[in-house]
N, C-alpha and C positions, 0 to 999 in steps of 0.2 A: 370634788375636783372634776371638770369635764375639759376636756382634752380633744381637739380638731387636729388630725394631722391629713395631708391634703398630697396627691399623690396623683401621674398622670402617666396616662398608657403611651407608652414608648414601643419601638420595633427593636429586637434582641437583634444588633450590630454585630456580635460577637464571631458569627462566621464571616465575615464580610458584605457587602451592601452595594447595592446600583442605583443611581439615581433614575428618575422618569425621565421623558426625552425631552421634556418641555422645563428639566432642570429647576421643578417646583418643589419637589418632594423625592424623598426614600420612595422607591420602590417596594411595598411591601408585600410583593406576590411570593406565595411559598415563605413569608417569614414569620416568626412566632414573634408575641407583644409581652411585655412584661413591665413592670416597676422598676423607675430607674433607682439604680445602687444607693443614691442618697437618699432617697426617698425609701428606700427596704430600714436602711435603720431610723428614718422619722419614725416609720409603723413599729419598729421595736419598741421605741422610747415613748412615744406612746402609751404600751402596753407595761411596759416596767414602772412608769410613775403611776397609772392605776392599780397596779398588784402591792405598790410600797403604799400609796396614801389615799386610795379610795376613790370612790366617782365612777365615771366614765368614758367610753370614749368612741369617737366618728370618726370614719373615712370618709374623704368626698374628694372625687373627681369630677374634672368637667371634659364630656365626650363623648364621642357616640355610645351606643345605645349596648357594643359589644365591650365596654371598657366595665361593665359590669362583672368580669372574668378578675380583672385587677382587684375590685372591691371583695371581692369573694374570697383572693387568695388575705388579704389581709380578715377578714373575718373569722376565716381558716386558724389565724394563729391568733386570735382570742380577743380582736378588735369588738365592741361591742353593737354598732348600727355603722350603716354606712349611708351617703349621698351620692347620687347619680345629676349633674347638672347637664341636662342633654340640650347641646347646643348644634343647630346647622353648620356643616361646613367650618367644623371646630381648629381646623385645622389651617384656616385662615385668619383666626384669633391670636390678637398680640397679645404680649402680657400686661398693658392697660385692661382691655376688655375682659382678660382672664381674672384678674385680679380683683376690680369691680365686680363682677358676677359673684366670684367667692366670697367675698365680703359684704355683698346684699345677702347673701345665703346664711354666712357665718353669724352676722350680728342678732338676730333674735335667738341665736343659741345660747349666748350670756357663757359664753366658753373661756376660763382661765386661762387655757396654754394654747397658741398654736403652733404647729410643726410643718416645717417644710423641706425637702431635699435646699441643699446650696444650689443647684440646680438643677436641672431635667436632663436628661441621656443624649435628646435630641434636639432642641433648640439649643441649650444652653445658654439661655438669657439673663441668669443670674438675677430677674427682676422680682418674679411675682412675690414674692413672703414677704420683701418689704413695702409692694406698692399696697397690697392688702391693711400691712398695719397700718400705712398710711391712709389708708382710708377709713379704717376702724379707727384710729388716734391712737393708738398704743405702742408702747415701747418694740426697739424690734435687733434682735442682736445675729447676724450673717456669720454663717462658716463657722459654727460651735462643735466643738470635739469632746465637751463637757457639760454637763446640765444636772442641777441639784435645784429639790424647790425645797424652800423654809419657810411652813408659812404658806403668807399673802407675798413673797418674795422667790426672785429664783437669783441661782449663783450661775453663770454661764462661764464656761472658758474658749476662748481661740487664741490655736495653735501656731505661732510664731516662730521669726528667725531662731532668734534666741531666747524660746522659752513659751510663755504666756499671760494674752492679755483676757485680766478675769474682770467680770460685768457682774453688776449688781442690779436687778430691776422688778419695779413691783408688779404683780398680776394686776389684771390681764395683760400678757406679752405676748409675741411672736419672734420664735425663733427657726433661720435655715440651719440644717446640718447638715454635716458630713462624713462622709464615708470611714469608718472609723472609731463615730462615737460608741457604738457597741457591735456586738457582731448577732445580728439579727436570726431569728429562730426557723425553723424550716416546720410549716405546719403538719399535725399528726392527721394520722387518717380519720380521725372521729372527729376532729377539729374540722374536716374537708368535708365531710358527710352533715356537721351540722350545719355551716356555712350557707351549704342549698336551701334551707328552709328558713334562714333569717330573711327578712321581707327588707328591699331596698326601695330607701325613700327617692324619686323622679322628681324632679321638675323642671318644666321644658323652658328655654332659653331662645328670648328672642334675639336673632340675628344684628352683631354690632358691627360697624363698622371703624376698622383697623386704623391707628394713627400709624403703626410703623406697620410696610408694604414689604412682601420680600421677594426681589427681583429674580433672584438666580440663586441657586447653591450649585457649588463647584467640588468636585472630588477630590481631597490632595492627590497628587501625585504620589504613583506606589514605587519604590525603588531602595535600593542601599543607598549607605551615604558613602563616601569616600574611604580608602583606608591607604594609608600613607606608611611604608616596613622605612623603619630608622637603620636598623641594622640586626645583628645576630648574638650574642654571646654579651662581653664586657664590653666590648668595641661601640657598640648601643650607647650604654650607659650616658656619656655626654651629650650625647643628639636629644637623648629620650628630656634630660635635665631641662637643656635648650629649648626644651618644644614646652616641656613644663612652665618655663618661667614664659615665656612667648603667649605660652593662654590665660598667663594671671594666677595659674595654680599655686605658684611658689616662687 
């Protein structure tokens, strides 16, 4: 079994963020980079279907030269190689161009499974996992909460209104998941000290030219939202009913 799960250096938003003034990009002075959330439990799952049925398994990001820190943390907790696709100005790359590139990369690895966050932290594109299978030709199941392989077969589930819709599909697949499917390992200190001396595969990435352009990003708006007092005590109670049935609740 060899396993590709594919992962991209994000700026940790969690304290809060500023945009540049030319309203192109995060700001990322003074901010720490990290693995976005769906993509921590790809790297999990990953690792748990080679500890269950054997093989192997890759990390590969595409991005500068410092997104090597990302690949390391995943090595850290027991990934087995990783890829570095070092592209110019990576940060102008849509997820056509992204997508292509990993898929010229992907395809001579003859990899059964591959893993993608649902999407990334910071664009939130929701594209690349599938434009990739699409371009490899393989099956491709979006926003999985569940993953079982049988086989030359994997069992997928996603999580629904009422319930769940389960997918059958034969290897070689790609699947994105989500936040959820396991709850991802925090690597040991000997796992971080071996990390440094696994050798990361490079290869340099000529500059593409983007079909989608992106004009502006805008900050929401930071604020409360409204709060509307019905009343006090029992006196409430009919207002509170009225305001219920008024939003569809009941």
């Amino acid at each position: 079994m060899k396993v590709l799960v594919c992962v991209k250096r994000v700026p940790d938003t969690g304290g809060g963020f500023k945009l540049t003034s030319d309203g192109q990009r995060v700001d990322t002075t003074n901010m720490d980079f990290t693995i976005s959330p769906h993509e921590e439990c790809a790297v999990e799952e990953a690792i748990r279907i080679i500890e269950k049925h054997g093989g192997s398994s890759t990390v590969l990001t595409l991005g500068p030269e410092q997104a090597q820190e990302q690949l390391r943390e995943a090595l850290a907790k027991s990934v087995n190689g990783a890829i570095l696709l070092e592209a110019p100005d990576y940060e102008s790359w849509d997820p056509a161009a992204t997508a292509q590139a990993i898929a010229e990369a992907a395809k001579p690895g003859g990899y059964d499974i591959l893993l993608f966050g649902n999407e990334c932290a910071d664009a939130c594109n929701y594209q690349v996992g599938l434009r990739v299978a699409h371009w490899l030709d393989i099956p491709c199941v979006t926003g999985i909460k569940a993953l079982e392989i049988q086989g030359n077969k994997a069992i997928a589930k996603r999580e629904v209104k009422d319930g769940w819709e389960v997918y059958e599909v034969s290897l070689p697949a790609a699947f994105t998941v989500k936040e959820g499917l396991n709850s991802p390992r925090h690597p040991s200190l000997r796992g971080i000290m071996g990390a440094k001396k696994i050798p990361i595969e490079k290869k340099k990435l000529n500059k593409r030219e983007p079909q989608l352009v992106r004009k502006m990003l805008r900050k929401p708006q930071e604020g409360r939202g409204q709060i509307e007092i019905l009343g006090q005590g029992v006196e409430a109670v009919p207002k509170v009913v009225a305001k219920l049935r008024e939003l569809g609740v009941i």
